[in-house]
N, C-alpha and C positions, 0 to 999 in steps of 0.2 A: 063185860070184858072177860074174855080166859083167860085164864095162866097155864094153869097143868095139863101138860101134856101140847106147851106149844115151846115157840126158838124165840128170844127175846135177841135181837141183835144191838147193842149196845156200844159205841164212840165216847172216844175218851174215857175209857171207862178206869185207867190205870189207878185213879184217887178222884176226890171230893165228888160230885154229882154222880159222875159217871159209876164208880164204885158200889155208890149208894143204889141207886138203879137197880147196879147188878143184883144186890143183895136183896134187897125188899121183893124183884121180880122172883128173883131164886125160890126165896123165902116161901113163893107164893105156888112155890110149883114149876115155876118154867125152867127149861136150858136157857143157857145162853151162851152167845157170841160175844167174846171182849175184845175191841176193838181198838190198838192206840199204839204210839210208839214204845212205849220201856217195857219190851219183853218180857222182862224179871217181875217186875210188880203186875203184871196181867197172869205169869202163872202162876204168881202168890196166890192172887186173890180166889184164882181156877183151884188152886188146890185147895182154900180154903171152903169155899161153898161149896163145894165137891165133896170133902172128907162131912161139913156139918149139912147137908142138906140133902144129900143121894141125888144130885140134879150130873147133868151133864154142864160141863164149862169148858167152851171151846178157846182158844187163842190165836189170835189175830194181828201178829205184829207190823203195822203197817202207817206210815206219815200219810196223810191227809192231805197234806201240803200237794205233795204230787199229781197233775193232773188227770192221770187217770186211775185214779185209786179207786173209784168205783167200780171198775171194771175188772181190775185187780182183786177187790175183793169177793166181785161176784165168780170171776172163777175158780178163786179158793174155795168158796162154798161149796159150788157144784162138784169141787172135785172133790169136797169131803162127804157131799150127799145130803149137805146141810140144807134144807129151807125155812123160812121164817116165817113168822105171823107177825111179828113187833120190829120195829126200827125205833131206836131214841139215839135221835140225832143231837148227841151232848157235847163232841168236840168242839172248842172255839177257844180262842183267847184276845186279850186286849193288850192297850199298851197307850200309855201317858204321855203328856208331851204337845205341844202348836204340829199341824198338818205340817207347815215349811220347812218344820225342821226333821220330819220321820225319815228314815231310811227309806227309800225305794222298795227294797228286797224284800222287808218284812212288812210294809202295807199290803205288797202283793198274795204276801203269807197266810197276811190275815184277812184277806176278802177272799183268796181260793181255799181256806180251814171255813172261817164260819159262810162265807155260801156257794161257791161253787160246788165243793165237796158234799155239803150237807144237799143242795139242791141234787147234783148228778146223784149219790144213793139213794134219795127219793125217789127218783124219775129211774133206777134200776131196779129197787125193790116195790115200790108201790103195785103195780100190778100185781105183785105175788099178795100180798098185803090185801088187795082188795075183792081176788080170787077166795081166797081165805076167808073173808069177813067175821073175823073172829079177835083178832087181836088190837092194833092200836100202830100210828103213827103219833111219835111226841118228840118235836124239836123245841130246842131251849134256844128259846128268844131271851127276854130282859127287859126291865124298867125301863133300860134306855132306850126302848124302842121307842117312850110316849113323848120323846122332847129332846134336840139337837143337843150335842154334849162336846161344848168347845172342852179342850185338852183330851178329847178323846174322839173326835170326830168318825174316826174309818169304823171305830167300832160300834158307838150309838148308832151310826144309819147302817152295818150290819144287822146290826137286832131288828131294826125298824121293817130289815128286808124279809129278816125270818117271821116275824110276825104278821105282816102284810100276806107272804106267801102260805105260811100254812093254816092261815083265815082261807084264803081261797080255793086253795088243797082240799079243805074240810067242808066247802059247801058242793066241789064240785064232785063228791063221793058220800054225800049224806045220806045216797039210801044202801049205799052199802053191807053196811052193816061196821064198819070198820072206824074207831076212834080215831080224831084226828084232831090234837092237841097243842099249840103253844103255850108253852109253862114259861110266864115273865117273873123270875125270881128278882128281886133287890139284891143287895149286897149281902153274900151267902158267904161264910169262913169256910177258904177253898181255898187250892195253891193260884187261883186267876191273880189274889192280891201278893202271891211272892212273886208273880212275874212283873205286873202292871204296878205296883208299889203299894203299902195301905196310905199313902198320903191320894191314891186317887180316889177315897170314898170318904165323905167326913160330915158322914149324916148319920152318922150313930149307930143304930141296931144293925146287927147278924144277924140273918138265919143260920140254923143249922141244916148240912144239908139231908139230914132224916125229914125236917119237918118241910122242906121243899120236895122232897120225894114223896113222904107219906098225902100228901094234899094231892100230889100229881096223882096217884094211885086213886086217893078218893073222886078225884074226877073222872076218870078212867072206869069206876065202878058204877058211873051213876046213870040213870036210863037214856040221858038223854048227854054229852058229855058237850061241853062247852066248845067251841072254837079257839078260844085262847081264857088264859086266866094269867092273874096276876097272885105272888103268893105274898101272903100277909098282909094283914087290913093296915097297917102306916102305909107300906107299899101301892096298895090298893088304891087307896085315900091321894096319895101323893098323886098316882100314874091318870085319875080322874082328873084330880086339878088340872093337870098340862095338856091336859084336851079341852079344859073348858080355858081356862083364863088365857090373855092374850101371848100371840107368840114371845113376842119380846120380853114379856114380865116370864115367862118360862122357861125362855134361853139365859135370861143372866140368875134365875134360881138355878137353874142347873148348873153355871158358870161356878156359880159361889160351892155350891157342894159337890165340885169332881174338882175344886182348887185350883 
């Protein structure tokens, strides 16, 4: 995998994951693209790995929510001259609660944030990506991809979808040359829990999100780079079980620990 001397385009990137990205990518040598709605904190961060790292940090104020934001953004690029080698499709959020009772508006938010959006910059920057063959495709799937998640339904089988699709992203471009990664993080301390609430996780450990990024990075360096990974061995250990043991014993463990 390169870094220096390529464009890391980054989503979500205002706080927790997406930040972190920005930073270890930077860290590493690359520009980057920060991608997300709160203007202010994306040219914080722009100024700040800018002044500590000599990289270039572009900004991108833009909702995801909107349907054609991929489009949106690819013209912004070009008209900045911008091209990429990396997409890390980090935008998404969740939300707690029975399906019957969620709002309309904001289920719709959150299947056009974590897939629509994440699938259409795919399907817009991928061929740049694979022209290139140099840098890395990495969307952020999740634990809850490996097992149905009553009080959180729309968002466990979001994961389940980014995971499913960028397995298949990644075999149908494996000679490439070009990393193509799902990163299933557990419950990582990020603002996902001041939106979703921390009563939706009550299975103990954090990650930090260095140590979800730093792992992302190590997979991304290694010769041969996975298809998807899960981070952290509880994590790991758990996302195994719910593929092997039967559905039902894994839907009401999952029951029990999103409360």
């Amino acid at each position: 995998m390169t870094y220096r001397g390529t464009t890391a385009l980054i989503t979500g990137a205002s706080a927790g994951l997406g930040a972190e990205y920005a930073a270890q990518f930077a860290a590493r040598g690359a520009d980057v693209v920060l991608v997300a709605r709160r203007e202010d904190r994306l040219r914080a961060l722009a100024d700040a790995l800018e002044r500590a790292l000599g990289i270039t940090a572009t900004v991108v104020a833009l909702d995801l929510s909107e349907a054609d934001a991929a489009a949106v953004l690819r013209r912004e690029l070009d008209g900045l001259g911008i091209a990429i080698q990396t997409l890390v499709n980090n935008a998404g959020f969740g939300m707690k609660g029975a399906f019957v009772d969620a709002e309309p508006d904001r289920i719709a938010a959150m299947v056009q944030v974590n897939i629509a959006a994440l699938v259409g910059l795919t399907r817009e920057f991928l061929p740049d990506l694979v022209r290139a063959g140099v840098g890395a495709l990495v969307n952020i799937a999740s634990n809850a991809a490996f097992q149905p998640c009553p009080s959180m339904a729309v968002y466990g089988a979001s994961k389940a979808f980014v995971l499913s699709f960028t397995e298949a992203v990644a075999h149908e471009t494996r000679e490439s040359g070009l990393s193509v990664v799902a990163v299933c993080p557990g419950a990582t301390a990020t603002e996902f829990f001041e939106v979703v609430g921390e009563s939706a996780f009550t299975g103990g450990h954090y990650q930090s999100v260095a140590q979800v990024v730093t792992r992302t990075l190590h997979e991304l360096d290694r010769r041969h780079t996975p298809p998807s990974f899960v981070s952290g061995m509880q994590n790991a250990i758990l996302a195994r079980l719910a593929t092997i043991v039967p559905r039902r014993v894994a839907l009401a463990a999952s029951a029990r620990v999103l409360g």
